[in-house]
C-alpha positions in Angstrom: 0.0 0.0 0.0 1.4 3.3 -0.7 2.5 5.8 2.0 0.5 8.5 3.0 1.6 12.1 1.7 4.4 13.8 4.1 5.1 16.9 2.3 3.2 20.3 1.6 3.1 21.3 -2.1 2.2 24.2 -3.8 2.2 24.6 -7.6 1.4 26.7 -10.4 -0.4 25.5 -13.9 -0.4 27.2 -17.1 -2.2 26.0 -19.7 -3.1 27.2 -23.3 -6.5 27.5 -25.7 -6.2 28.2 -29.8 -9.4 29.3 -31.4 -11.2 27.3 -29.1 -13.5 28.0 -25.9 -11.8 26.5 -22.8 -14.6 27.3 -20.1 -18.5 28.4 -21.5 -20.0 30.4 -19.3 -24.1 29.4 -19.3 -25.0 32.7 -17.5 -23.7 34.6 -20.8 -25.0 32.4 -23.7 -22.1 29.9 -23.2 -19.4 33.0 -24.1 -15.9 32.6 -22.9 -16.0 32.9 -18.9 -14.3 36.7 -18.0 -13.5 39.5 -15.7 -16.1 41.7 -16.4 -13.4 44.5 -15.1 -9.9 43.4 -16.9 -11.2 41.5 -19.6 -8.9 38.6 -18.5 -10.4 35.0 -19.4 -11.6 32.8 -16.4 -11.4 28.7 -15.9 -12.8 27.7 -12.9 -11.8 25.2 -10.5 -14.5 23.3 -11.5 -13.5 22.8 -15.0 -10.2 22.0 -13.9 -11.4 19.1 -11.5 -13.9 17.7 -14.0 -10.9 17.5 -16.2 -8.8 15.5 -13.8 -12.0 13.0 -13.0 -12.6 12.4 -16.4 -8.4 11.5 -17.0 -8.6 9.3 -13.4 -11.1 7.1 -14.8 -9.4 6.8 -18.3 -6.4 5.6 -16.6 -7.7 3.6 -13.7 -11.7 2.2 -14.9 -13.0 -0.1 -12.4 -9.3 -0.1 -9.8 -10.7 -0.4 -6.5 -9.9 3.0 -5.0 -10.1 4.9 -7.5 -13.8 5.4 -8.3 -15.5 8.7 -9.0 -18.1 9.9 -6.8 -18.5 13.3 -8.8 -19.5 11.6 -12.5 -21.8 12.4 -15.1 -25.7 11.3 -14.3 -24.3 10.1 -10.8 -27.3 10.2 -7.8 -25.4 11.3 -5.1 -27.5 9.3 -2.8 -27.1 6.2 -4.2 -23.2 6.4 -4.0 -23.4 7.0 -0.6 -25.9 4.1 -0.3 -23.3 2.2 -1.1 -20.8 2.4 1.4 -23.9 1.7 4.0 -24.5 -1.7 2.1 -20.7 -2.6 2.7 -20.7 -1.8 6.0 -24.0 -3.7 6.8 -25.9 -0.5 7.9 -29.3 0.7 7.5 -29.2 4.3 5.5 -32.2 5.6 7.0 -31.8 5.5 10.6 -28.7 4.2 10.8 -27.3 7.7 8.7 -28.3 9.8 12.0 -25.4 7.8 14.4 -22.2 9.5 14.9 -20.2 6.7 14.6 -22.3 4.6 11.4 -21.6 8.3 9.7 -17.7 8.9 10.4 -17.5 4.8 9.3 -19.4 5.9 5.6 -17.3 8.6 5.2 -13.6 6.5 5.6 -15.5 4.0 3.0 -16.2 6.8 0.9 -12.7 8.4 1.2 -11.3 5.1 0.2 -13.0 4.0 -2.4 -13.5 7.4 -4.3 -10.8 9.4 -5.4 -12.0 12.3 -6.0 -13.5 12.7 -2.2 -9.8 11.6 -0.9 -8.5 14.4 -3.4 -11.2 17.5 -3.6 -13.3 16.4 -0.8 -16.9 16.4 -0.6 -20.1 17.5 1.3 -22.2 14.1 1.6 -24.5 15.1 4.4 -27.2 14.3 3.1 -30.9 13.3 4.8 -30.3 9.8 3.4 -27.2 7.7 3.4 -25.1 10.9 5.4 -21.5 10.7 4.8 -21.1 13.7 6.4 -18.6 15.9 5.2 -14.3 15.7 4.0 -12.2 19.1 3.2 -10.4 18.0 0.4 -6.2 18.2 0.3 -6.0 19.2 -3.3 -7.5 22.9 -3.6 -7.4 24.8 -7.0 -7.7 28.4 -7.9 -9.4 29.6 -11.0 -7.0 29.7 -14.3 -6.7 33.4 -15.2 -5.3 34.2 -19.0 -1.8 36.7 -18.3 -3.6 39.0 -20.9 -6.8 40.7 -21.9 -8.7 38.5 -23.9 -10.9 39.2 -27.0 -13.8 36.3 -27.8 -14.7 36.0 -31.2 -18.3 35.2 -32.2 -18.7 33.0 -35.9 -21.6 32.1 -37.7 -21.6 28.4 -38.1 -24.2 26.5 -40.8 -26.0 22.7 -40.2 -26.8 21.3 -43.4 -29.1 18.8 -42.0 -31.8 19.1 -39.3 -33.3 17.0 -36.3 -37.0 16.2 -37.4 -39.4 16.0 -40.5 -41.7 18.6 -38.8 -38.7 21.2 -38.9 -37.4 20.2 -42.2 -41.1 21.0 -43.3 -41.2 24.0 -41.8 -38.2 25.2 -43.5 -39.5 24.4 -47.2 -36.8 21.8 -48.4 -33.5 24.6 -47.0 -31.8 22.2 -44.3 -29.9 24.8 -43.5 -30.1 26.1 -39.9 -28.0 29.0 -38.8 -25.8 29.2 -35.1 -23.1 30.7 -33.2 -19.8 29.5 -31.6 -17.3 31.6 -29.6 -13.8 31.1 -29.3 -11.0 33.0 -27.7 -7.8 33.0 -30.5 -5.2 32.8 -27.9 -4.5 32.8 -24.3 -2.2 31.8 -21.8 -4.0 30.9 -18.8 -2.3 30.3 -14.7 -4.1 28.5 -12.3 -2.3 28.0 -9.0 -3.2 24.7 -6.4 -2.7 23.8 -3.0 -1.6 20.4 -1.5 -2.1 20.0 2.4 -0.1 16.9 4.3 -2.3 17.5 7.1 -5.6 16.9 5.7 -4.5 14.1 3.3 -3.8 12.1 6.8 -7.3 13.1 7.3 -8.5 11.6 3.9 -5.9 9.2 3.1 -4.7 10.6 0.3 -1.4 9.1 -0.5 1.7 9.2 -2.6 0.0 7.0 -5.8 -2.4 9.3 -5.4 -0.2 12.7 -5.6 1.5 11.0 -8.6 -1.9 10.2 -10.6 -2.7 13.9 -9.8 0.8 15.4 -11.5 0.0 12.8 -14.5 -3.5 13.9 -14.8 -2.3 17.3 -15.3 0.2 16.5 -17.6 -2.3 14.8 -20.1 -5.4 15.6 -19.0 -6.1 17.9 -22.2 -4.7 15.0 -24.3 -8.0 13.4 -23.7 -10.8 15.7 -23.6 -10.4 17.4 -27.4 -13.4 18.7 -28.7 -14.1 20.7 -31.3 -15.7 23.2 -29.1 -12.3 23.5 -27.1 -10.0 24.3 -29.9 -6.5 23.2 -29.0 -5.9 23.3 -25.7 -2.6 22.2 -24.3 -0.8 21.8 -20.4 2.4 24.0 -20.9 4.1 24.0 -17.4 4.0 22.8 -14.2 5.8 24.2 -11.4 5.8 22.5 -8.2 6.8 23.9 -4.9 7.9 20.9 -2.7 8.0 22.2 1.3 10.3 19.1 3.3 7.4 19.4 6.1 4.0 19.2 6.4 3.0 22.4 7.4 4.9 24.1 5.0 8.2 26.4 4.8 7.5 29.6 3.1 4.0 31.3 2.4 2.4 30.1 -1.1 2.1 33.5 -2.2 5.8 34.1 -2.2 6.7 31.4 -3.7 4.1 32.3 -6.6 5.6 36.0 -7.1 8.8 33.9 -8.0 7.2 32.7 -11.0 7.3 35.7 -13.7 5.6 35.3 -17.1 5.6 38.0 -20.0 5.0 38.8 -23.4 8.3 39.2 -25.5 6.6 41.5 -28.0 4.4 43.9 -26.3 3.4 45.3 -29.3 1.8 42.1 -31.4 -1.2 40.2 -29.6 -0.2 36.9 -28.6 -0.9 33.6 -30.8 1.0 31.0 -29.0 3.0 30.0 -26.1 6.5 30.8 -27.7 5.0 34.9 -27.5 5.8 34.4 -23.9 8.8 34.0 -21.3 8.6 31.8 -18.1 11.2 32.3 -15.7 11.8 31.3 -12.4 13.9 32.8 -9.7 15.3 30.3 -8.0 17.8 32.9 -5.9 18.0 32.9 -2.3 14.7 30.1 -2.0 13.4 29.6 1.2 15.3 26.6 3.5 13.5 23.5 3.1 12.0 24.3 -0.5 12.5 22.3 -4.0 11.6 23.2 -7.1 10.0 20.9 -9.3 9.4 21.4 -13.2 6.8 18.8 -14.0 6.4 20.4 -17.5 
């Protein structure tokens, strides 16, 4: 079995989207998700998670330990049902003990890795797992530069029914819209807490799944709606205690990325510079490059 984490980690993610729309926002007709002020492009966590889930059960399918309780058409309840079945215990009343609840929720944390990882809230009336804070804790991506979405006419030639074929007198052609953003660079920065992996169990095989998930994850989840999306760099922050030796943020502002040409908008990753200063780091910190 592998060990349990011992380290804190903190890292930073950039990532990249070409003519492509890397998070829809529904509130605003599906448009690229931005800072109303700045015009800088938004991912959220969210996105970024849902991305790791889907890689996780690419690579692992059916492992033991290594089920998703977060999935597509999932009923929440009936996931948590099932760690009351394995434990022999009735989900009704036996959800409202202290001690049947704490038991569901180490069944959960070991048998789904994205409640071990992310956490969960599973207090639910039925089958309560109560609720796990999560070790692995992401910001949203934020593109370095302003970015401008692009709105394009796109044509169907074909169309879903007889009735609306009909109605359109023998012209198949239906009209729509699709948004991309033509470039940007995008940093997300994540969190890793020894302290309340213990809590979850969230262990070493796990922490090296994570780092592979966001290595490839984009490698799997094309789309034509996405555009070209690809993981650029990964820079990891590894603290030699649990609790950590130097504040996140500091070790963030060490991370500097700019244009080269300020004058030309940017079209891919080679417009930019990533450098590191790796002067004077704090005792007790390593620096990783994953990417």
């Amino acid at each position: 079995m592998s060990e349990l984490i011992k380290n804190r980690y903190d890292f930073v993610y950039l990532f990249d989207v070409k003519d492509g729309n890397p998070n829809g926002d529904p509130d605003a007709g599906n448009m690229p998700r931005v800072d109303p002020d700045t015009n800088h492009g938004l991912v959220t966590d969210v996105c970024l998670k849902r991305k790791i889930r889907n890689f996780v059960t690419l690579v692992k399918g059916e492992v033991p330990g290594f089920d998703i309780y977060v999935k597509e058409k999932a009923i929440l309840t009936l996931q948590q049902t099932r760690a009351y079945k394995a434990l022999e215990l009735d989900p009704g009343k036996g959800a409202k003990k202290a001690g049947n609840i704490e038991s569901a929720k180490k069944w959960m944390c070991e048998n789904f890795f994205d409640i071990r990882t992310f956490g969960a809230v599973m207090s639910l009336k039925e089958a309560n797992c109560g609720q796990v804070r999560g070790p692995v804790q992401f910001s949203f991506g934020r593109s370095v530069d302003r970015i401008t979405p692009a709105e394009h006419s796109i044509t169907r030639m074909a169309v879903a029914t007889e009735k609306e074929a009909e109605s359109q007198s023998g012209d198949n052609r239906t009209m729509g819209r699709k948004f991309t953003v033509p470039y940007g660079l995008y940093v997300a920065h994540g969190f890793i807490s020894a302290p309340l992996g213990k809590q979850t169990g969230f262990t070493e095989e796990d922490l090296e799944l994570l780092w592979k998930s966001l290595e490839q994850m984009f490698e799997h989840d094309r789309s034509a709606a996405r555009g070209l999306m690809s993981a650029q760099k990964l820079i990891v922050f590894k603290h030699d205690s649990e609790l950590g030796n130097a504040p996140a943020g500091k070790l963030f502002s060490r991370i500097n990325v700019e244009r080269k040409d300020q004058s030309l908008p940017p079209r891919s990753y080679e417009d930019y510079e990533v450098t590191i200063d790796l002067k004077d780091l704090p005792e007790g910190i390593e620096v990783i490059e994953r990417i």
